[in-house]
C-alpha positions as CSV (number, residue, x, y, z in Angstrom):
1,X,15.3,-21.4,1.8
2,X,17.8,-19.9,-1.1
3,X,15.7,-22.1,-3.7
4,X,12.1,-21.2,-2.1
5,X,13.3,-16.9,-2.0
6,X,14.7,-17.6,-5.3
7,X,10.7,-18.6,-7.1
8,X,9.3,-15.9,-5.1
9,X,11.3,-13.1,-5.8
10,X,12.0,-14.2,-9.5
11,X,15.4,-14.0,-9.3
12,X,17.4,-16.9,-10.1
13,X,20.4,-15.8,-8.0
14,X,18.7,-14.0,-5.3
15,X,19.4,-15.2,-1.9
16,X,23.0,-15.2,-2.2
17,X,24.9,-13.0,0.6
18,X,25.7,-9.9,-1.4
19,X,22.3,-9.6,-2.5
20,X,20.8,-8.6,1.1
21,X,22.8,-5.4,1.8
22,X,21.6,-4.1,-1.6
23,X,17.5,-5.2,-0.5
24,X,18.9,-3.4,2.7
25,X,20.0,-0.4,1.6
26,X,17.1,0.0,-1.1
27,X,14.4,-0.2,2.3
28,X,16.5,2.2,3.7
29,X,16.5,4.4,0.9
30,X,12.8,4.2,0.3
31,X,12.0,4.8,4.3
32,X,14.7,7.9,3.8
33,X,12.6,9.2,0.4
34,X,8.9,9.0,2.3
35,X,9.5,9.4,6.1
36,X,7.7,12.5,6.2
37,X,4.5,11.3,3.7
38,X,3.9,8.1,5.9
39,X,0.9,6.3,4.9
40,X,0.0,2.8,6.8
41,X,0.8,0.9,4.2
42,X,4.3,2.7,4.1
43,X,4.6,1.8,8.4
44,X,3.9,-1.5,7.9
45,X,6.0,-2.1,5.1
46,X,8.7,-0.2,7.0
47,X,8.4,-2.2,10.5
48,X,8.2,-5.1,8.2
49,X,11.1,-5.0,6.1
50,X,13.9,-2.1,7.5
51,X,16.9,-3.8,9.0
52,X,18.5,-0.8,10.4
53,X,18.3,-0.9,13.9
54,X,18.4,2.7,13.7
55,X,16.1,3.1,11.5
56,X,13.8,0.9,12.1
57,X,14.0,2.2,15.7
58,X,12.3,5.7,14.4
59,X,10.0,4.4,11.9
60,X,8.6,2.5,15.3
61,X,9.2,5.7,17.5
62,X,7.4,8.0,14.8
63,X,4.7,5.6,14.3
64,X,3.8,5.3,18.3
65,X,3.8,9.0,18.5
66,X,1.3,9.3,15.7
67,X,-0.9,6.7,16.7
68,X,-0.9,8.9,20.3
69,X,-1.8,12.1,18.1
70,X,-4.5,10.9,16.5
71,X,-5.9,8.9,19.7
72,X,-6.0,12.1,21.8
73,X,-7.3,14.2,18.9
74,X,-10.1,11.7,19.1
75,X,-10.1,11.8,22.8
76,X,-10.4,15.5,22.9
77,X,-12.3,16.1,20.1
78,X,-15.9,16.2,21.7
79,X,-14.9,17.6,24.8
80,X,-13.4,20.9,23.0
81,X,-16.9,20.7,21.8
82,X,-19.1,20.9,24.5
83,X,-16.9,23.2,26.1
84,X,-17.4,25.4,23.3
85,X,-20.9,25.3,23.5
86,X,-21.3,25.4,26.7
87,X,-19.0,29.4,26.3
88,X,-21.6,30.1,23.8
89,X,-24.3,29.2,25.9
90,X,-22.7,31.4,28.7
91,X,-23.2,34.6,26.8
């Protein structure tokens, strides 16, 4: 696997043990940097990648609650709608 990491990361020493707590940290960093500008690409790459249990832990916590957000926005959306029409209507 070192060998194999090694040609696809271009690194002729990558894969060696001291190299993962720097890959580590520099996901955590990045997740740290953009948490509040998340973008799908960013989640994914984040529930991909972060090894921090606690970390990784929000990113998946923040992510469910979003997803929730925008599916009752949706939900909710057209009944606000008609309910507002229907007030108009009343008048």
């Amino acid at each position: 696997m070192g060998g194999q990491a090694c040609v696809f990361y271009g690194a002729a020493e990558f894969g060696r043990d001291k190299d993962w707590p720097m890959l580590r940290r520099s996901v955590d960093v990045h997740y740290l940097a953009h948490r509040e500008q998340p973008t799908p690409e960013r989640v994914d790459f984040w529930l991909t990648e972060l090894r921090t249990p606690v970390l990784l832990i929000e990113a998946a916590l923040e992510d469910e609650e979003r997803r929730e957000r925008e599916a009752d926005r949706r939900y909710w959306a057209p009944l606000r709608e008609e309910l507002e029409r229907l007030r108009h209507e009343g008048r």
